[in-house]
C-alpha positions in Angstrom: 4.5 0.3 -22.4 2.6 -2.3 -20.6 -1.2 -1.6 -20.3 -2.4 -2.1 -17.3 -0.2 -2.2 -15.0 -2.6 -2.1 -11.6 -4.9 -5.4 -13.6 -1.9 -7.7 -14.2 -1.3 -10.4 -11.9 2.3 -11.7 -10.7 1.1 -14.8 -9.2 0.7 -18.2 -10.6 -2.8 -20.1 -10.3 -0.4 -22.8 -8.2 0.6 -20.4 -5.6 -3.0 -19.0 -5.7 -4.8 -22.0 -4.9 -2.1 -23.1 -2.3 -2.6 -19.4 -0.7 -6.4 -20.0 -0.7 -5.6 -23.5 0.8 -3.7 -22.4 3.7 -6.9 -20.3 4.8 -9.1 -22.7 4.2 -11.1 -21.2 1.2 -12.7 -23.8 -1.0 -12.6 -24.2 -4.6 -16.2 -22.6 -5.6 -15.4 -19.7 -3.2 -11.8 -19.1 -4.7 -13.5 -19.2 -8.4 -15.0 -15.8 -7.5 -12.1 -13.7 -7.8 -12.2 -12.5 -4.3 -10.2 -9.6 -2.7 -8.5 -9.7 0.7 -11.5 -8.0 2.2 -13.7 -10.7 0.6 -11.8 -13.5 2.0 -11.7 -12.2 5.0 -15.3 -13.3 5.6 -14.4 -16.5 4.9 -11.0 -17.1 7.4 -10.8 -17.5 11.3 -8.5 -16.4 13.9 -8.2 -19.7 15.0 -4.6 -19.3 14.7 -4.6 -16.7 17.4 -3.8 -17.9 20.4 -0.3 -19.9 19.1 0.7 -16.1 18.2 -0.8 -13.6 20.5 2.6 -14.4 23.1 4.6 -13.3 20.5 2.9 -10.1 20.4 3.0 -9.7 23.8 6.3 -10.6 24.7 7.6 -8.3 21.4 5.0 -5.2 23.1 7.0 -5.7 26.8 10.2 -5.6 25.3 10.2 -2.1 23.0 7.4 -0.6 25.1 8.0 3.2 25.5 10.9 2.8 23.2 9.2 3.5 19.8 8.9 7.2 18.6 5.2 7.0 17.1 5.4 10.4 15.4 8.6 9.9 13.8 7.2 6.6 12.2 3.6 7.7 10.8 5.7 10.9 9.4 7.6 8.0 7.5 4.9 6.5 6.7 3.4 9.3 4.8 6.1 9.9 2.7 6.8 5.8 2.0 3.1 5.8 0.6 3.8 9.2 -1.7 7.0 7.7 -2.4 5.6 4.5 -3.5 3.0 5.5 -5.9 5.3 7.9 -8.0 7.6 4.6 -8.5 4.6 2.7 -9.9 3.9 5.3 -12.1 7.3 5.0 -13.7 5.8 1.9 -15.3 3.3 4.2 -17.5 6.7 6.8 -18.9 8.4 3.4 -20.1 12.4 2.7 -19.3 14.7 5.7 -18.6 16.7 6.6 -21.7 18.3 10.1 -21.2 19.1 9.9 -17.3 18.7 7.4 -14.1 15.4 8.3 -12.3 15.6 8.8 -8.4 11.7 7.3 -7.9 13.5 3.5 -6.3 15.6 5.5 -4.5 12.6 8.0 -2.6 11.3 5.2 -1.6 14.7 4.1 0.5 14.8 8.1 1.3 11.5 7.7 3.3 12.2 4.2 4.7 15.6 4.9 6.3 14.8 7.0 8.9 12.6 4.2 10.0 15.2 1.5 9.7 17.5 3.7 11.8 15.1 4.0 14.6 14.0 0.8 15.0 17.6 -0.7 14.9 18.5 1.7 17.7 15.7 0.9 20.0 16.1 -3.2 19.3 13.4 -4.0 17.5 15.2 -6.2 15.0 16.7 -7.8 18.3 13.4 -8.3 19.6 11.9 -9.9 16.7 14.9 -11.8 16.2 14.0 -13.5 19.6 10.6 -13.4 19.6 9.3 -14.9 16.2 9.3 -18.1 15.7 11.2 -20.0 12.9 9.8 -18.7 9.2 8.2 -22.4 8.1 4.9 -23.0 6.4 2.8 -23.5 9.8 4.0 -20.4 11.4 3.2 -18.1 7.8 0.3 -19.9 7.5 -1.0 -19.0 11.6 -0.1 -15.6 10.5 -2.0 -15.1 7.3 -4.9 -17.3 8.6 -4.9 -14.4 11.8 -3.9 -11.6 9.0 -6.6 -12.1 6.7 -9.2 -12.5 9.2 -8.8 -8.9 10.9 -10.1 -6.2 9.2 -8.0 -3.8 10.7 -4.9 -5.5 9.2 -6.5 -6.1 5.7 -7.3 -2.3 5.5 -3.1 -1.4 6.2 -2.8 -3.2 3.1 -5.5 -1.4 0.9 -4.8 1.7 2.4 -1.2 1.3 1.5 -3.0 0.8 -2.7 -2.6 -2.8 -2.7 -6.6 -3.9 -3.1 -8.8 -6.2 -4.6 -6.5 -9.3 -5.8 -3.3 -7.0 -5.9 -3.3 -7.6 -1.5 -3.9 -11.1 -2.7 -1.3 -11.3 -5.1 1.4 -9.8 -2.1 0.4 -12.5 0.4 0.2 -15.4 -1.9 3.6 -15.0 -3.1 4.7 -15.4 0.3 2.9 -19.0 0.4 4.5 -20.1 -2.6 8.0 -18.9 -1.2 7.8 -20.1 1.8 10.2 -23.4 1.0 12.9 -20.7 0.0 12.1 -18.2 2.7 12.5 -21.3 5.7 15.6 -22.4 3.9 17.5 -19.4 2.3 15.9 -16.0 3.3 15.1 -16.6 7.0 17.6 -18.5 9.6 17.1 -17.3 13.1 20.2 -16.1 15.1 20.2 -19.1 17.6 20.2 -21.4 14.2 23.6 -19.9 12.8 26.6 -22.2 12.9 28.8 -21.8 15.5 31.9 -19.8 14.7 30.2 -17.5 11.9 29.9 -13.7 12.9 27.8 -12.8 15.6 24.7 -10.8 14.6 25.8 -6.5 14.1 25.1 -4.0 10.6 27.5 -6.4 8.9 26.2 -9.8 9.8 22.6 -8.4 10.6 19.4 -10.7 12.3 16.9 -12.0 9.4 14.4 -9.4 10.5 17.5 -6.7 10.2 18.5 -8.1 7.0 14.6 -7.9 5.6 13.9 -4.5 6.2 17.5 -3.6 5.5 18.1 -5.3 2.6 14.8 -4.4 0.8 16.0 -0.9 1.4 19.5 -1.3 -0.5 17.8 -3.3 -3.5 15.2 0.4 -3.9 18.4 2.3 -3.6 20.2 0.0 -6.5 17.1 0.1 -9.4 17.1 2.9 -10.9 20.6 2.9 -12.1 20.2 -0.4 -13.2 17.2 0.4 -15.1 18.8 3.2 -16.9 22.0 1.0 -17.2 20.7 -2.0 -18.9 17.6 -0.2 -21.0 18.9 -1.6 -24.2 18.5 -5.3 -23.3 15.6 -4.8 -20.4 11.7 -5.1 -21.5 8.9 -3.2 -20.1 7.3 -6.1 -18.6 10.5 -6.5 -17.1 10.5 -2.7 -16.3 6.6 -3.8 -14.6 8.0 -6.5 -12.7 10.8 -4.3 -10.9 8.1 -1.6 -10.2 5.8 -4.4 -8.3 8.9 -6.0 -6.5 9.4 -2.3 -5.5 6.3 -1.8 -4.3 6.0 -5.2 -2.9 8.9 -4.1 -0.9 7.3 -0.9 0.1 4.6 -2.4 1.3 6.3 -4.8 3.6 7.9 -1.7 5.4 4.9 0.2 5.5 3.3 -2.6 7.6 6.4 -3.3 9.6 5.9 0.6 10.6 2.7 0.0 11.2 3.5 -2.2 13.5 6.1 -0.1 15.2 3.7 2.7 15.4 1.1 0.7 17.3 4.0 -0.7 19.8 4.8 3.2 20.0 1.4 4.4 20.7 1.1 1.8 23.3 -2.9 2.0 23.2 -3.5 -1.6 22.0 -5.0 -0.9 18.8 -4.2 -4.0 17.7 -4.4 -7.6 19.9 -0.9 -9.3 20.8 -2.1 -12.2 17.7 -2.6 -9.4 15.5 1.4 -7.4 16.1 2.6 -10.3 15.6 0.9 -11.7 12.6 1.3 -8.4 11.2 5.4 -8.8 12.0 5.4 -12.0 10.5 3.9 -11.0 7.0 6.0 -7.5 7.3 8.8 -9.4 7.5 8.1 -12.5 5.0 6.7 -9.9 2.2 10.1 -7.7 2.1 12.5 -11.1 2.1 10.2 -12.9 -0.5 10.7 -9.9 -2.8 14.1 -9.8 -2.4 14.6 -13.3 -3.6 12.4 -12.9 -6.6 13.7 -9.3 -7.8 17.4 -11.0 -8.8 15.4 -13.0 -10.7 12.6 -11.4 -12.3 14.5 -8.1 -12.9 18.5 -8.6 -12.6 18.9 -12.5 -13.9 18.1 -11.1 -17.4 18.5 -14.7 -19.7 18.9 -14.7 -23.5 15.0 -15.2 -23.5 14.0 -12.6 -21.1 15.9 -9.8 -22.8 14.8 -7.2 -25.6 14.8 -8.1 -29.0 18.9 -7.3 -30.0 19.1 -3.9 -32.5 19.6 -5.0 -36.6 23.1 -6.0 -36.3 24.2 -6.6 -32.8 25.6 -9.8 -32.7 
């Protein structure tokens, strides 16, 4: 089993420094250890104003569309949902059956996924957001870590201290991949490929989505590949999981704030917020296949006394 699964970090002291780099943090600060709410202190919203007509325009476009109630019910159950995944980690792989604590998660984010599609909110923030490079992500976290509102979705969610660090920085030290692999907007798509539907969905579509089918696919994979898997690779699923998780739960935090319509958060806020939701479930996606189903010779469990 791997001890401490809530202490280990997933993020390299690279990515960390280039994550406390973007906001501006120095070096003796960084040395501290600090938490999101801790660096908070020390970012700006100077990066407001190039996002808050993002937010707005996204706000006009789904206003009155968004079904609040149905969303926070969702919510609720992602968070539930979420938790008894991570705890897998602590029973070790499954051996006698697959487990259904992946696929709860999906359970509670469909409904979600289905609602938004219906209204256009993929659509929206398809148009809306600007192309994923490193100045737009880093005008979002720079605008994300500096509200307090925004930091809380994330520990209230179970993702404090450095863990809330650990989920944004690995979006910094993705974002080359995430411009160039995870994240091409619709107008960017060569001509003649399939316009944008449930098969050929937007990037935002395709984020939310897709994190949804990889939750859906673990836990028979897990129990179908227990004899050459590890527990720390066992650990690393449950975080990508849970990273995943917690890029829906903001995007619905998002969507319930649009569906409230009571501007609990500013226009720079929604759309920083869309911004990480988005970048946090397609970074995950990318490093799953590889920290969990790209299983090399070096990765895998030690073979049995006479396998070959």
């Amino acid at each position: 089993m791997v001890e401490g699964y809530g202490e280990r970090t997933t993020v390299s002291d690279e990515d960390r420094r280039e994550f406390l780099k973007v906001l501006g943090v120095s070096g003796s600060i960084a040395a501290g250890g600090l938490g999101l709410e801790e660096l908070g202190s020390t970012a700006s919203l100077g990066a407001a104003e190039e996002l808050a007509p993002v937010g707005q325009a996204i706000r006009s476009d789904l206003s009155g569309a968004i079904d609040a109630d149905l969303v926070a019910e969702q919510q609720a159950a992602l968070t539930t949902s979420s938790e008894e995944m991570v705890a897998t980690v602590e029973r070790g792989l499954p051996s006698e059956a697959p487990r259904e604590a992946f696929a709860a998660v999906a359970d509670a984010g469909w409904p979600v996924y289905e609602h938004l599609r219906d209204v256009g909110f993929y659509a929206s923030a398809d148009e809306q957001l600007p192309a994923f490079d490193a100045d737009t992500l880093g005008a979002a976290m720079e605008t994300f870590v500096a509200s307090d509102q925004l930091v809380s979705m994330v520990e209230e969610f179970g993702l404090g201290n450095y863990q809330g660090v650990d989920l944004l920085a690995t979006v910094i030290g993705n974002a080359e991949q995430l411009q160039n692999y995870h994240w091409v907007a619709t107008e960017e798509v060569p001509g003649g490929v399939s316009a944008p539907s449930d098969a050929f969905p937007t990037a935002p579509q395709a984020a939310a989505g897709g994190a949804l089918l990889w939750l859906e696919d673990i836990d028979e994979y897990l129990y179908q590949n227990e004899l050459i898997l590890t527990e720390e690779i066992h650990a690393d699923a449950a975080w990508h999981g849970e990273t995943m998780a917690a890029g829906l739960h903001l995007m619905s935090e998002a969507a319930r704030v649009i569906g409230e319509g009571a501007g609990a958060l500013s226009d720079a806020e929604l759309a920083s917020l869309l911004t990480v939701s988005f970048a946090v479930q397609a970074t995950a996606q990318g490093l799953i296949t590889q920290d969990v189903y790209w299983v090399t010779e070096e990765m895998r469990a030690p073979r049995a006394a006479g396998d070959n």
